[in-house]
C-alpha positions in Angstrom: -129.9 32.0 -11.8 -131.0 34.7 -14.3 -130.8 33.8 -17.9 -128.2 36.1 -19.7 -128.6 34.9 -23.2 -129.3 36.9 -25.9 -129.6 34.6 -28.3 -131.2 31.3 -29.3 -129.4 28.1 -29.0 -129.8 24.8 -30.6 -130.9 22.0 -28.4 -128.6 19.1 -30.7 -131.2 16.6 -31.4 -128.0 14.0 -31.1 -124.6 14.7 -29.5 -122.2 15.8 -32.1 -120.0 13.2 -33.4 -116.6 14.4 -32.9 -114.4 15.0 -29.9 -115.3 17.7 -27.8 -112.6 18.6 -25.4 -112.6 21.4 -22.5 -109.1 22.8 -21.8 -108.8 24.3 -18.4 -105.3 25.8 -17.5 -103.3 23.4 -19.9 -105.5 20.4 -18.3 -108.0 19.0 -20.9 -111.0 17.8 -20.1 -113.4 15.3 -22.3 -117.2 16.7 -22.9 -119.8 14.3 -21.6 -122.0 15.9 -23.4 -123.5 18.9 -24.9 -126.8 20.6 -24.1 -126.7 23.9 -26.0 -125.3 25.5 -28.7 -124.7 29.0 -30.5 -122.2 31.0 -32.7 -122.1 33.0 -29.0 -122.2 30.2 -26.4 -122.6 26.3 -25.3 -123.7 24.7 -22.4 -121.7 21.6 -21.7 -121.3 18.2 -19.2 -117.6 17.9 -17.7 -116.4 15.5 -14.9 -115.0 19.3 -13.2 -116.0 22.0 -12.2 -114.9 25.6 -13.0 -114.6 28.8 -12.0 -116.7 31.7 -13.6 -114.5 33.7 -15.5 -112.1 31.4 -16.2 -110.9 31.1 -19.7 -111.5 28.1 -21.3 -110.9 26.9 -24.7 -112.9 24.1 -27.1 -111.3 21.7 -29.6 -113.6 19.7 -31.6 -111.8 16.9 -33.9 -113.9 15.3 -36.4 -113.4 14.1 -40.0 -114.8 17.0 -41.6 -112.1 19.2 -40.1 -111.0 20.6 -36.8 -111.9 23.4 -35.4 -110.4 25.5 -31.8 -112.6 28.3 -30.0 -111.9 30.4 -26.6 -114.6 31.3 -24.4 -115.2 32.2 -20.8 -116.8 30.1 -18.1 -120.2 32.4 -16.9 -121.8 29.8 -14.8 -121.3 26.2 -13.0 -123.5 23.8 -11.6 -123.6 20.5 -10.3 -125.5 17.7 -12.2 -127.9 16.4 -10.2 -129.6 13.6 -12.3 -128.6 10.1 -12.2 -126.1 10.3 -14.6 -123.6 12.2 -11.7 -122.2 9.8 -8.8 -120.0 10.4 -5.9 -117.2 8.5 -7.3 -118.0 10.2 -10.6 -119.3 14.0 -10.5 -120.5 15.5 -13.1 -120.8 19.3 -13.8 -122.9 21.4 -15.8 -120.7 24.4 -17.3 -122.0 27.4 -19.4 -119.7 29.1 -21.5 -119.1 32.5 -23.6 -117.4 32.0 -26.8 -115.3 34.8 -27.2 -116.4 37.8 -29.4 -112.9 38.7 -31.0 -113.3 35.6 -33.2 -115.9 35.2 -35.1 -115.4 34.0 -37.5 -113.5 30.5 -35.6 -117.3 30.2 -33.4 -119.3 30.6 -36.4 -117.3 27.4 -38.0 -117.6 26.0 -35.1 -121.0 26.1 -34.3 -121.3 24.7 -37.7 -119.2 21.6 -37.3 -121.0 21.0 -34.3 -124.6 21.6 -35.6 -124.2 19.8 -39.2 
């Protein structure tokens, strides 16, 4: 798979603290975890898998505030560590946060990164 980013992420040293949820066609999904992170994008673990181009949207509760971003799906994959069973699959999903808001990804990133 070619790497489209344009930007450099942050690896989180430790997953963030709050709730992380993936909402997939009114179905909401918890994050397992998150593997990277920009004002532009993240990289996530869900027990699903989507569709590219699927819209998507992020909620992330914590008590510092809340905080909602929309984004695009650009590429799935299958975990395939030992962390993913058959009874349990786990999926890798890469997503776009959406470039009409701004200003909601850049407070996002930042409740996820501080």
């Amino acid at each position: 798979m070619k790497e489209m980013r344009r930007t450099q992420r942050a690896v989180p040293a430790e997953q963030p603290g709050g709730k992380l949820v993936l909402s997939v066609k009114e179905q909401d999904f918890d994050v397992k975890s998150v593997h990277d992170i920009s004002p532009f994008g993240i990289g996530v673990c869900i027990e699903r898998d989507v569709v590219k181009d699927e819209g998507v949207r992020l909620s992330y509760q914590t008590e510092a505030g809340d905080c909602q971003v929309y984004g695009v799906v650009v590429w799935s994959a299958p975990v395939k560590s030992g962390d993913a069973t058959p009874a349990m699959p786990l999926f890798h999903i890469g997503i776009c946060l959406s470039p009409e808001n701004v200003k909601n990804n850049l407070d996002f990133y930042r409740l996820m990164v501080d």
